[in-house]
C-alpha positions as CSV (number, residue, x, y, z in Angstrom):
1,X,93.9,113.7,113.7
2,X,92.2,113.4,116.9
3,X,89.8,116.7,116.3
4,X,87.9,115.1,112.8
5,X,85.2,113.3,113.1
6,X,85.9,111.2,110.9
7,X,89.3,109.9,111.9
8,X,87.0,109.2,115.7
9,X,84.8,107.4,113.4
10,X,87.9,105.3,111.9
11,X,89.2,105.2,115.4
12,X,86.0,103.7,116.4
13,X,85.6,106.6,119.2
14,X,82.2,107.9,117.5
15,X,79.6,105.2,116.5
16,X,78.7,104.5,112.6
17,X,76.6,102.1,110.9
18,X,79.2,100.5,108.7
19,X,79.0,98.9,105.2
20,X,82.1,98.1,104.3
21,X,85.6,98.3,105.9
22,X,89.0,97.5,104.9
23,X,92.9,98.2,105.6
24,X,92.7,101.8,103.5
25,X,88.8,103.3,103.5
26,X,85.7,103.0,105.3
27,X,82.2,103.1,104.2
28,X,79.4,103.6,106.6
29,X,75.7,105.7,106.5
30,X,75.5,109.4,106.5
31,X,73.8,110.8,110.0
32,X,72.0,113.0,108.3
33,X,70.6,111.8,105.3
34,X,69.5,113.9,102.6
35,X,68.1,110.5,100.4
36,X,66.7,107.0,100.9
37,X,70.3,105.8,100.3
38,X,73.3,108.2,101.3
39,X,76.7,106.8,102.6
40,X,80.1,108.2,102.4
41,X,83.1,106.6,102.0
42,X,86.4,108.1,103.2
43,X,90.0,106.7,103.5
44,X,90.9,105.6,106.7
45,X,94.4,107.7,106.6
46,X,93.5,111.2,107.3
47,X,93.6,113.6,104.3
48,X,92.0,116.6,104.4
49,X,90.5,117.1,100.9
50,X,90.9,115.9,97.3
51,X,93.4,119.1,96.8
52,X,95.6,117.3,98.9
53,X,96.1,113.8,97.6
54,X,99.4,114.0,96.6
55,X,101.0,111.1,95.1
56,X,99.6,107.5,94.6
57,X,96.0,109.9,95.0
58,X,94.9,108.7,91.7
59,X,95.2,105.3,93.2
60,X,93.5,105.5,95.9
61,X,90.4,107.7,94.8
62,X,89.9,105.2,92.4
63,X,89.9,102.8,94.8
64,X,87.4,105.2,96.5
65,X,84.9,105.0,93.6
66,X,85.2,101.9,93.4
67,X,84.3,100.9,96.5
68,X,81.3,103.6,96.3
69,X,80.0,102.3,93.1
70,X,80.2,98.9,94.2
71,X,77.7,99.5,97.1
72,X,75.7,102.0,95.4
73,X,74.7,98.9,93.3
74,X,74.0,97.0,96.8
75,X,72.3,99.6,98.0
76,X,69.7,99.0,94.6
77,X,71.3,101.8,93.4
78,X,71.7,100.1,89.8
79,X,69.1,100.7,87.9
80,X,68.0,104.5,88.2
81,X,71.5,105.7,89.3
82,X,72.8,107.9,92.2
83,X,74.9,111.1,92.4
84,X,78.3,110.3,93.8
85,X,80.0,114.0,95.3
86,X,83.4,115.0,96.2
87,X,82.9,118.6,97.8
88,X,86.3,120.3,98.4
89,X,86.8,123.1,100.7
90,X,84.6,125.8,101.9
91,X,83.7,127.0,98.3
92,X,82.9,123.4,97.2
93,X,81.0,122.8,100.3
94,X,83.0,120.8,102.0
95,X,82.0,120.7,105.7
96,X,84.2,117.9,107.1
97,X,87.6,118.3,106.3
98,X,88.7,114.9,105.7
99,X,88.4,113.2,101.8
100,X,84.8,111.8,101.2
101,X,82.6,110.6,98.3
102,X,79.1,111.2,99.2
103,X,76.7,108.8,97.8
104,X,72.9,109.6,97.3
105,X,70.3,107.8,95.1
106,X,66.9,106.1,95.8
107,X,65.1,109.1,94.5
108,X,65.2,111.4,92.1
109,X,67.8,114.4,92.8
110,X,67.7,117.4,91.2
111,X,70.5,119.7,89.4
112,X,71.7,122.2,90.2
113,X,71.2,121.0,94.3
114,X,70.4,123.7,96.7
């Protein structure tokens, strides 16, 4: 979808600082970092929220977390934990409308966020 972001970003049209890429999802830092360590990780085929996964979804979230929990724990994310966040439409405070676990640790984060 050529007016997301991050479909430019899979494209490789707008920069990112990578951590980990594959044939199906992407992982690379947030621009705007709300904590020491915050990344998101998105599939590289566009879809526009987790409302929309339709079938194999399950699959392929899980492959999401996965992937998000695995560099969580590289990130030194391990020990003391992170918060991993699916926001999903407006409501949910989704603000990029393409499928994305946020991860944040490296501090303590409070609940309820902001």
């Amino acid at each position: 979808m050529s007016d997301c972001i991050f479909c430019r970003i899979v494209e490789g049209e707008i920069p990112s600082r990578k951590l980990f890429e594959d044939e199906d999802i992407l992982a690379f830092h947030d621009a705007a970092p709300q904590a020491p360590v915050h990344f998101l990780v998105i599939p590289k085929k566009h879809i526009p929220n987790i409302m929309e996964l339709g079938d194999g979804g399950a699959a392929l979230l899980g492959r999401l977390l996965d992937t998000a929990q695995k560099l969580a724990a590289g990130q030194g994310c391990s020990e003391k934990g992170a918060r991993f966040v699916i926001n999903c439409k407006s409501d949910g405070g989704q603000t990029v409308d393409h499928l994305h676990v946020h991860v944040l640790g490296g501090r303590p984060l409070a609940w309820p966020p902001g």
